[in-house]
C-alpha positions as CSV (number, residue, x, y, z in Angstrom):
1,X,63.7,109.6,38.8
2,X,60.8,108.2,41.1
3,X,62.1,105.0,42.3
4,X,59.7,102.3,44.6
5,X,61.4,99.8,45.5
6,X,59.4,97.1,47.0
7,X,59.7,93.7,49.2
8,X,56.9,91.0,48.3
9,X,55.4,88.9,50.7
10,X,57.0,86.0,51.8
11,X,54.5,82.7,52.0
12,X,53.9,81.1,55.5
13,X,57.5,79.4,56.5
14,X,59.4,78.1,59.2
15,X,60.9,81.5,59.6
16,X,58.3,83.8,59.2
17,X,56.8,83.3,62.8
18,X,53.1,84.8,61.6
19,X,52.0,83.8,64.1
20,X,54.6,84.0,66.8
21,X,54.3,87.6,65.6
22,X,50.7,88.2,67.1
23,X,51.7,87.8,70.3
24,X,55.0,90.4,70.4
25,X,52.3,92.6,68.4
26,X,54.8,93.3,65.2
27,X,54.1,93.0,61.5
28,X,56.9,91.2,59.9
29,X,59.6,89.5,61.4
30,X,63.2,91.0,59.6
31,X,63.4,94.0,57.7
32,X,64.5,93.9,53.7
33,X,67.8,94.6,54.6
34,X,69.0,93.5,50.5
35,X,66.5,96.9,49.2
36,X,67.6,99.0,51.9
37,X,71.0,98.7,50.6
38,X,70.1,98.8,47.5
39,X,68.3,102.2,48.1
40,X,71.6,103.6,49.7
41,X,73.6,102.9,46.1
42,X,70.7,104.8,44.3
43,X,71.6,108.8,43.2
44,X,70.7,111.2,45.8
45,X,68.9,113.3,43.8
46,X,66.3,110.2,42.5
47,X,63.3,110.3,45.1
48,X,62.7,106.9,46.9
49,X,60.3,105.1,48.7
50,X,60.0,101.3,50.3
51,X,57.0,99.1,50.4
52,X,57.8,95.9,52.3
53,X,54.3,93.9,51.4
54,X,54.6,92.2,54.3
55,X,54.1,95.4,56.6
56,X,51.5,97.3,54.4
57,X,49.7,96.8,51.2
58,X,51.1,98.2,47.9
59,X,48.7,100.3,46.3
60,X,47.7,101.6,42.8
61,X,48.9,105.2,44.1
62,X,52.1,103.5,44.8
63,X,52.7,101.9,41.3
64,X,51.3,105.7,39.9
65,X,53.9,107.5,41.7
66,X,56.8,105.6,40.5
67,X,58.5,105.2,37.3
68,X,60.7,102.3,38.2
69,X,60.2,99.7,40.7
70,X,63.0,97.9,42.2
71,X,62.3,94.0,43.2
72,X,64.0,92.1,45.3
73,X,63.3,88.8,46.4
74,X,63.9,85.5,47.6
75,X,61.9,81.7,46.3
76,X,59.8,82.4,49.4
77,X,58.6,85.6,48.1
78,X,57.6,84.1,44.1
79,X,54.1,84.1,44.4
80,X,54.1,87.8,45.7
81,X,56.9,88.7,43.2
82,X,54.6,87.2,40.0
83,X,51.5,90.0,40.9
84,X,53.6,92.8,41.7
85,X,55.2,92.3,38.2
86,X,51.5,91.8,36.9
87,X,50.6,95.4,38.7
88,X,53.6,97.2,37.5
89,X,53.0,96.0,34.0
90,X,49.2,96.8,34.3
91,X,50.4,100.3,35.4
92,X,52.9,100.3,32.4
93,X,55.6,101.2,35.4
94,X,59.2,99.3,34.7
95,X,60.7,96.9,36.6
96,X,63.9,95.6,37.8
97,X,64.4,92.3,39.3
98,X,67.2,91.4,41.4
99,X,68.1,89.0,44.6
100,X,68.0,85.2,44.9
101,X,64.6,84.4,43.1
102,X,65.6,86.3,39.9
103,X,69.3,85.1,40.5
104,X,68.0,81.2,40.2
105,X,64.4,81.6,38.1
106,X,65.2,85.1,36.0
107,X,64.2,83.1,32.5
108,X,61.1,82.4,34.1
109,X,59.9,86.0,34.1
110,X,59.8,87.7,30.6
111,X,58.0,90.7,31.9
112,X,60.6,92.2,34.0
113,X,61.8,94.6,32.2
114,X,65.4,94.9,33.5
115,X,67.3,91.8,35.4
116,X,70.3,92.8,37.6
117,X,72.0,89.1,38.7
118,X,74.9,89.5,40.8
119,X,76.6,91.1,43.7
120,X,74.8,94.9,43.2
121,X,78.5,96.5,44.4
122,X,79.5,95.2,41.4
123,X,76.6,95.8,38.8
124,X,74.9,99.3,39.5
125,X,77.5,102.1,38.5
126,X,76.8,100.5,34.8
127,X,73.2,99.3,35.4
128,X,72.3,102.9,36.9
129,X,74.2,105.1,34.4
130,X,72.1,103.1,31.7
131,X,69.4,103.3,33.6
132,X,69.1,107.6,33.6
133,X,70.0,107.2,30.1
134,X,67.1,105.4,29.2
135,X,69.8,102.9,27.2
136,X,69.6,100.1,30.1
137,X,69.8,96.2,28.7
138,X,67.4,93.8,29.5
139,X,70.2,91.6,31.6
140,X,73.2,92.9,33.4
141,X,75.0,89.6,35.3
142,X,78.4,89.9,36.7
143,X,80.3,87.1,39.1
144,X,82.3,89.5,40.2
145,X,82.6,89.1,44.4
146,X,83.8,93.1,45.0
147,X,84.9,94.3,47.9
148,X,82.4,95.1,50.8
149,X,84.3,98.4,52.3
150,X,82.1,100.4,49.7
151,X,78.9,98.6,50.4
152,X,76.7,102.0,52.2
153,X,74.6,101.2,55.0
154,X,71.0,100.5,54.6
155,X,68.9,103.5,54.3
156,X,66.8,102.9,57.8
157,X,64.8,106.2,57.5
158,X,62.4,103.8,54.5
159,X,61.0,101.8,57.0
160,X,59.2,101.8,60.6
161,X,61.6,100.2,62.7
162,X,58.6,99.5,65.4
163,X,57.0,96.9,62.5
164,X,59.7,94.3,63.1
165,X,60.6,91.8,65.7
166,X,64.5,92.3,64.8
167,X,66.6,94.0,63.1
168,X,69.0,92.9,60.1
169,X,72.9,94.0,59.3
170,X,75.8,92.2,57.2
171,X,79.1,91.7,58.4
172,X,80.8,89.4,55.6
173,X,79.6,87.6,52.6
174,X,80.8,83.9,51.5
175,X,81.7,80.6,53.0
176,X,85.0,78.6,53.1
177,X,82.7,75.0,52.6
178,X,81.4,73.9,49.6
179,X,78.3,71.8,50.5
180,X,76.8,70.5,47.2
181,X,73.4,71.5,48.0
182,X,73.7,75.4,48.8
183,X,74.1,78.2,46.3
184,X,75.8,80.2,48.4
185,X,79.1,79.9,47.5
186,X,78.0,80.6,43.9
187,X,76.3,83.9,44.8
188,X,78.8,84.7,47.6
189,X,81.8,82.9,46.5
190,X,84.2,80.8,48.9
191,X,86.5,83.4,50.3
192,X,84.5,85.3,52.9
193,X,84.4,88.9,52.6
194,X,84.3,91.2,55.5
195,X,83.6,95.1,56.2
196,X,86.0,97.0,57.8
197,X,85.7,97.4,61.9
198,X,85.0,101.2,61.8
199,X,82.5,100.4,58.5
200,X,80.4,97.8,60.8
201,X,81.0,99.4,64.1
202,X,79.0,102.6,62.8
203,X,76.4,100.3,60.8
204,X,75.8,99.5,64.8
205,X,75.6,103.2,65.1
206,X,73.2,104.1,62.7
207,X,70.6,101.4,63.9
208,X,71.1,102.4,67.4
209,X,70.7,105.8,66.5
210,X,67.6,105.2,64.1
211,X,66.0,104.6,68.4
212,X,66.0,100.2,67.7
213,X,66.8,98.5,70.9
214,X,66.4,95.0,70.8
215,X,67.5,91.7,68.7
216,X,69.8,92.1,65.7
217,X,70.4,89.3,62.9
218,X,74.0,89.3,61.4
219,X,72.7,87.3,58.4
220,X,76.3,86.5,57.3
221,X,76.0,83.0,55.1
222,X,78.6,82.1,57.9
223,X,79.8,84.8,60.0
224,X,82.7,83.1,61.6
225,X,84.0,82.0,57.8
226,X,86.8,84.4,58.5
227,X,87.7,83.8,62.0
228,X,90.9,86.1,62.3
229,X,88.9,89.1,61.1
230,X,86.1,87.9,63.3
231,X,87.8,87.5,66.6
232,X,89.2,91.1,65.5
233,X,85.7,92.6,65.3
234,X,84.2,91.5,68.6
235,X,86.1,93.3,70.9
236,X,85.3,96.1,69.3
237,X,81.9,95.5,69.3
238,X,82.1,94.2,72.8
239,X,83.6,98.2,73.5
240,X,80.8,99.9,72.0
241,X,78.1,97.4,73.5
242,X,79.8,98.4,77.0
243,X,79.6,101.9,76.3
244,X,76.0,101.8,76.0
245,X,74.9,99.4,78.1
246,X,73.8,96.7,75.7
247,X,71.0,97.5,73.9
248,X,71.2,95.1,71.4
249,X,71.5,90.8,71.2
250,X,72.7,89.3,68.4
251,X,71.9,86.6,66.1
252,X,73.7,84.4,63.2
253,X,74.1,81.8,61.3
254,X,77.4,79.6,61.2
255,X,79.1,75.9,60.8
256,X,78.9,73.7,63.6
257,X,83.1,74.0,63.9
258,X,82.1,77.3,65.9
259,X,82.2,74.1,68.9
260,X,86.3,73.8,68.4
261,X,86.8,76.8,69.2
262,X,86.4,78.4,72.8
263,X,87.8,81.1,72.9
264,X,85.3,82.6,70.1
265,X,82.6,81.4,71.7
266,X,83.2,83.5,75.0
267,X,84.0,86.4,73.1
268,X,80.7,86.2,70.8
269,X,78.6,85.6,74.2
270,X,80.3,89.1,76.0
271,X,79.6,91.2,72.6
272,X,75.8,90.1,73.1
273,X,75.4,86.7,70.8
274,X,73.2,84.5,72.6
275,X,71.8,82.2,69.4
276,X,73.2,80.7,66.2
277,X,71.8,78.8,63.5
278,X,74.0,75.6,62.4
279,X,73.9,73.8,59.6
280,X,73.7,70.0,61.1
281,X,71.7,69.1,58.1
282,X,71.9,65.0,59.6
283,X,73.3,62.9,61.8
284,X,73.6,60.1,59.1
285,X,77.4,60.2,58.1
286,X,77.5,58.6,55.5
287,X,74.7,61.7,53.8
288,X,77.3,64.0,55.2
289,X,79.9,63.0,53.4
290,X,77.9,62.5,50.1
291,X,76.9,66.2,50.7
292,X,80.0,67.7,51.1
293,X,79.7,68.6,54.8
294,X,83.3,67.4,55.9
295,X,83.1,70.2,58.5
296,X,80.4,68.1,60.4
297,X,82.1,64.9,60.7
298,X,85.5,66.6,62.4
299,X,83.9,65.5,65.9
300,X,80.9,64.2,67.3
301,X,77.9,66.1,66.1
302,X,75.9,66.0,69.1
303,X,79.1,66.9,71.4
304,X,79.9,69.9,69.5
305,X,76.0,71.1,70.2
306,X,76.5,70.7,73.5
307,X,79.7,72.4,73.7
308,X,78.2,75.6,71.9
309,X,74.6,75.8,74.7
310,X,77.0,75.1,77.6
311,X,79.1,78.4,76.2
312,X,76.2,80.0,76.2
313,X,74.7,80.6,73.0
314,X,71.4,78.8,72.2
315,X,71.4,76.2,69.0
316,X,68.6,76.6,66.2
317,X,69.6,73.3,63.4
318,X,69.1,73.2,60.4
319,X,68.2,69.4,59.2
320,X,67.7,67.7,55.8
321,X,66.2,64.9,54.5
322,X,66.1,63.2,51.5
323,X,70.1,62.3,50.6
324,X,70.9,59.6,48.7
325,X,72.4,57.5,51.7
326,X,69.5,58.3,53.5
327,X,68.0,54.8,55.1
328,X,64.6,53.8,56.0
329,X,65.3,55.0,59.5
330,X,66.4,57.9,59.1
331,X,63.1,59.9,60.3
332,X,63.2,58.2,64.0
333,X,67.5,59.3,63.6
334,X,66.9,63.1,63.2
335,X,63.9,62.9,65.6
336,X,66.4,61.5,68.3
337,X,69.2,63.3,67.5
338,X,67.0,66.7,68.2
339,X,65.2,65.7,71.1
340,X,68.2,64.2,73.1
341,X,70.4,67.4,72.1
342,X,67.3,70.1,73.1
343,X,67.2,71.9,69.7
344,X,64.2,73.3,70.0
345,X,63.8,75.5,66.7
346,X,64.6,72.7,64.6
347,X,64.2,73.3,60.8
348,X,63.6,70.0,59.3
349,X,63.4,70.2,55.5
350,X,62.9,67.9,52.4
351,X,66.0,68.5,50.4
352,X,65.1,70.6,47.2
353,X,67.5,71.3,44.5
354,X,68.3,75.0,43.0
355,X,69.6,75.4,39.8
356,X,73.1,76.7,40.3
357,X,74.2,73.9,42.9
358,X,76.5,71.1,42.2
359,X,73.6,68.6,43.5
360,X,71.4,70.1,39.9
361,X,74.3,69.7,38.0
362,X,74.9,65.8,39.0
363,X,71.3,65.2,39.1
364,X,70.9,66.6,36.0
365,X,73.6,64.1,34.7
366,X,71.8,61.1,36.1
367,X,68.5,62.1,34.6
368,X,66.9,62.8,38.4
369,X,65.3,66.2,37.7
370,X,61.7,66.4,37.6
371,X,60.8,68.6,35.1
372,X,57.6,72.0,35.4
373,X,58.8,71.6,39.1
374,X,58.8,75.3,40.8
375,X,60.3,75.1,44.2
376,X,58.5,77.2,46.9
377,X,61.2,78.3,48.6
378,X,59.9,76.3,51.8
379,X,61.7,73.5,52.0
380,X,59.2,72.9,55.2
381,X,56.7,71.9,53.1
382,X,56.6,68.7,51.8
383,X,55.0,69.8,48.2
384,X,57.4,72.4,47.9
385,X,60.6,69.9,47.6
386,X,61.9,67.2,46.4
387,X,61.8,68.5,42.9
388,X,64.4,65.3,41.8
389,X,64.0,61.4,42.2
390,X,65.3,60.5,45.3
391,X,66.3,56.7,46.1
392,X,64.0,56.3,48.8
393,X,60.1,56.4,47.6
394,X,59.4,59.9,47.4
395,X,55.5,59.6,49.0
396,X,56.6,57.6,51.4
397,X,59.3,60.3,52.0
398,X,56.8,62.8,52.2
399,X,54.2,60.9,54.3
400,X,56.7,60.0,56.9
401,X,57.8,63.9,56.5
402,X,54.6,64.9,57.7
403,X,54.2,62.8,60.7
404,X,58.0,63.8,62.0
405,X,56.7,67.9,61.5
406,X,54.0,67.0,63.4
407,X,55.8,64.4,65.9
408,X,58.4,67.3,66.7
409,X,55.9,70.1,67.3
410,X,52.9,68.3,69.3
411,X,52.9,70.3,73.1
412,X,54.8,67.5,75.0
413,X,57.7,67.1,72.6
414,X,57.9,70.5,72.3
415,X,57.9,71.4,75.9
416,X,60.5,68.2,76.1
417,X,62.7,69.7,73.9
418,X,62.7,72.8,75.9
419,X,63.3,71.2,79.2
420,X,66.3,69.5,77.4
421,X,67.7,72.6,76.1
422,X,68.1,74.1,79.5
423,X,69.3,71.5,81.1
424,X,72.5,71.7,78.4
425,X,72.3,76.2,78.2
426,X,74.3,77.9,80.4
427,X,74.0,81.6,79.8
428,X,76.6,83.8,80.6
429,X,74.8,86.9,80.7
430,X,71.6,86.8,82.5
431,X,69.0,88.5,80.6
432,X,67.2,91.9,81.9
433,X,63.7,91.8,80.6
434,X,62.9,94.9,78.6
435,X,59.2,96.6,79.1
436,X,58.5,95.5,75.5
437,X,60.0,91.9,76.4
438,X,57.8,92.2,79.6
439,X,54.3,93.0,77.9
440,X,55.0,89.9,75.4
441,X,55.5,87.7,78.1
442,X,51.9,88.9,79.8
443,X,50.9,88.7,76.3
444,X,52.3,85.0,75.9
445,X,50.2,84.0,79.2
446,X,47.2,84.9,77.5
447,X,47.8,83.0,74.4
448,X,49.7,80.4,75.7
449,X,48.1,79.7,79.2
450,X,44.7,80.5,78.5
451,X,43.6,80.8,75.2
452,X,45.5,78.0,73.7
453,X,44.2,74.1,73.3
454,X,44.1,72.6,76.2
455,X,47.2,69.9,76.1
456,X,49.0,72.7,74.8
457,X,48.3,74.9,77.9
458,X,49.4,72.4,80.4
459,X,52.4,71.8,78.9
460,X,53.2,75.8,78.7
461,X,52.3,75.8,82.4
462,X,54.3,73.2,83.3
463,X,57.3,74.8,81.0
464,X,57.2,77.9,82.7
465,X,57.1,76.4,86.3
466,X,59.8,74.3,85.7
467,X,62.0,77.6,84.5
468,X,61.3,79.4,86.9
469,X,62.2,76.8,90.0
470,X,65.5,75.5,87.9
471,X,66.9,77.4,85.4
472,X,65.5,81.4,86.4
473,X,68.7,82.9,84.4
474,X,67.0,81.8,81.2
475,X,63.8,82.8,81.8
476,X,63.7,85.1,78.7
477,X,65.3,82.3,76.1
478,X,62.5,79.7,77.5
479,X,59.6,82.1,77.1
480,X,60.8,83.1,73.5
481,X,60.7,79.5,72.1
482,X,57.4,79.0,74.4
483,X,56.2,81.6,71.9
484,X,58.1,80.6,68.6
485,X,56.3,76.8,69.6
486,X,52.9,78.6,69.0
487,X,53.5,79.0,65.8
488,X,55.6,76.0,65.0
489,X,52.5,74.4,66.3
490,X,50.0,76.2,64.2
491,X,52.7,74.9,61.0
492,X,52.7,71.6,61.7
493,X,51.0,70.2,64.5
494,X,47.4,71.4,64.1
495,X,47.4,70.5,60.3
496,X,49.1,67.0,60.9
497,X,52.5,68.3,58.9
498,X,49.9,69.1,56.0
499,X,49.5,72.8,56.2
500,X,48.0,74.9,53.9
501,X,49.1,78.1,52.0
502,X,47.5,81.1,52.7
503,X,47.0,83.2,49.5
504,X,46.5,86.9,49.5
């Protein structure tokens, strides 16, 4: 069987970096980690091929050669998703739609052909046997968490490494927490599943022998969710990093507990970690504990960022607004709670609801739900949330929205924000430019210092000098968010929070 499997393009977000991307000259900024796994479970005798839409176009030869195509995709990626099934079905070629979007929306799209909603480990030895048959159902679901020591790693020979910014693996699936707004423990389940050492420790292998040198995402839903097998793994990763001299960084995401505990913090910086993405979500307690978020109100919200940048690992938040215990001032809290704690890639969203959460299900009971909403996936844009009533005045919600995107990425603040953050960082690995990081930065001083708007450029200028007199060990870290603020700034601030969609 001729199998295409194919990523659709995911709209302008937060974490797209478009344009941030122009600068480090690369086409997309994570691989589609989900298909390339996928393609490893597929027969070896099928023939395969990847189209990631957001590194090259899919063409009518593609849809010709294939007589199956694989989706998989996330909200982000629904307008994409809707024409390639249009294509395919033009082309008469089958479909099957898996991942988050199909997971959440799969009713909403009668012409895909075959729906697989689940954990794939736990669906595809059925789905696939059907499948060569020609006896495959329209829907196969299973909620089923399996085992990850028979997950395959991703088949890296579908893709051209040199089109992305960084790199994507998985280390565990599930969280312990059970935050009523996130789907993930319904996807993923609470108890968080982990690969073996060996199993991960050549996933490292492969990519490092597939030639990628660079940043790598762990895109674990938390990867410190299982902290004994964690603090297990990293000194084995720490080994192999040793034994070849560091040639990758890491990346993840986990809860903001990660600051109670030190001793994982020093060992995550010495196996290469040197970000993390937290959930802070708000620093209104009283939407914290509506939310679930007990973690976040064990100690002081702003110490524990702190604590985690002077260990040594950078802090990207995650914030929300739009709680019921939200107050009228709750705009000016987040916007002082991320300035005074330097969190420069700070993901402020409008709280939307997804259909398998406990917030739909209580919303739902108090008649909150707006109905023919479709949730864009991009909770950064104010008309792609807020698909419930909230208690506060929904415009008046948005409208403020708008001005804090725009409050938060405007030059000064941004530059602020930076100057904060490495006042509170200390590294404890000093960073060794690469040639590739090198010819960004000279890249960066054209865009940034030169071509850019002028209040931006003085800013940058003044950025840079300050780094370079005060805090020279994290140079690297202060040019990368000089050149993720370029396109924050080209999100928010140049459109006054009121951004438009591209559509292709």
């Amino acid at each position: 069987m001729k199998v295409l499997l194919v990523y659709p393009k995911v709209m302008e977000t937060f974490w797209s970096f478009v344009h941030a991307l122009k600068i480090v000259r690369k086409k997309s900024a994570f691989p589609p980690l989900g298909l390339l796994t996928v393609a490893s479970m597929l027969p070896d005798s099928w023939e395969k091929r990847l189209v990631d839409i957001n590194v090259e176009p899919l063409t009518d030869e593609h849809l010709r050669w294939a007589e199956c195509v694989f989706i998989s995709a996330m909200v982000a990626q629904r307008q994409s998703t809707e024409e390639v099934i249009r294509r395919c079905k033009s082309h008469r070629v089958k479909t099957v739609g898996g991942g988050p979007l199909f997971m959440c929306y799969g009713h909403e799209f009668p012409d895909v052909d075959h729906l697989v909603l689940g954990e794939a480990e736990a669906i595809f030895p059925e789905f696939l046997i059907d499948l060569e048959k020609g006896e495959a159902r329209r829907e196969y679901y299973s909620k089923e968490h399996p085992d990850l020591s028979n997950t395959p790693p991703p088949s890296w020979h579908l893709i051209k490494l040199s089109n992305y910014a960084t790199m994507s693996i998985q280390y565990s699936r599930g969280c312990p927490y059970d935050c009523e707004f996130c789907d993930i423990i319904v996807m993923n389940g609470r108890r968080p599943r982990t690969k073996g050492l060996s199993q991960f420790i050549s996933e490292l292998e492969a990519l490092y022998n597939a030639g990628w040198r660079g940043s790598v995402f762990i895109v674990d839903d938390n990867f410190i969710g299982n902290r004994r097998h964690v603090k297990e793994l990293l000194p084995e990763v720490i080994r192999w990093q040793r034994e070849r001299n560091y040639p990758f960084t890491f990346f993840t995401e986990a809860s903001v507990d990660l600051a109670s505990d030190i001793d994982l913090m020093k060992l995550m910086v010495e196996a290469g970690f040197d970000k993390v993405f937290l959930g802070i979500e708000t620093p209104e307690e009283e939407s914290l504990k509506e939310c679930g978020k007990h973690q976040n109100l064990r100690q002081n919200l702003s110490h524990s960022v702190r604590t985690i940048l002077s260990n040594g690992l950078a802090v990207m938040g995650g914030f929300i607004i739009g709680f019921d215990h939200d107050k009228p001032d709750i705009f000016e809290k987040q916007y002082r709670f991320i300035q005074e704690n330097g969190i420069v890639t700070a993901m402020v969203g409008l709280l939307s609801v997804i259909p398998t959460t406990r917030l739909y299900k209580r919303l739902e009971r108090e008649g909150r739900l707006l109905s023919n909403f479709k949730p864009s996936g991009d909770n950064t844009h104010a008309d792609g949330a807020l698909n419930f009533i909230p208690k506060l005045d929904r415009e008046w919600l948005i409208e403020n929205y708008r001005k804090l995107m725009a409050k938060l990425y405007e030059p000064k603040t941004y530059y602020d924000r930076i100057k904060r953050f490495l006042e509170f960082y200390r590294p404890r690995m000093t960073k060794k430019p690469k040639l590739e990081e090198f010819e960004a930065f000279l890249r960066s001083l054209w865009f940034l210092g030169i071509k850019d708007r002028a209040q931006a450029r003085l800013h940058y200028w003044k950025s840079l000098w300050n780094t370079l007199l005060n805090h020279r060990s994290a140079l690297v870290e202060a040019i990368t968010y000089a050149v993720y603020g370029y396109h924050f700034r080209k999100m928010f601030w140049e459109t006054g929070g009121k951004r438009q969609i591209a559509v292709e």
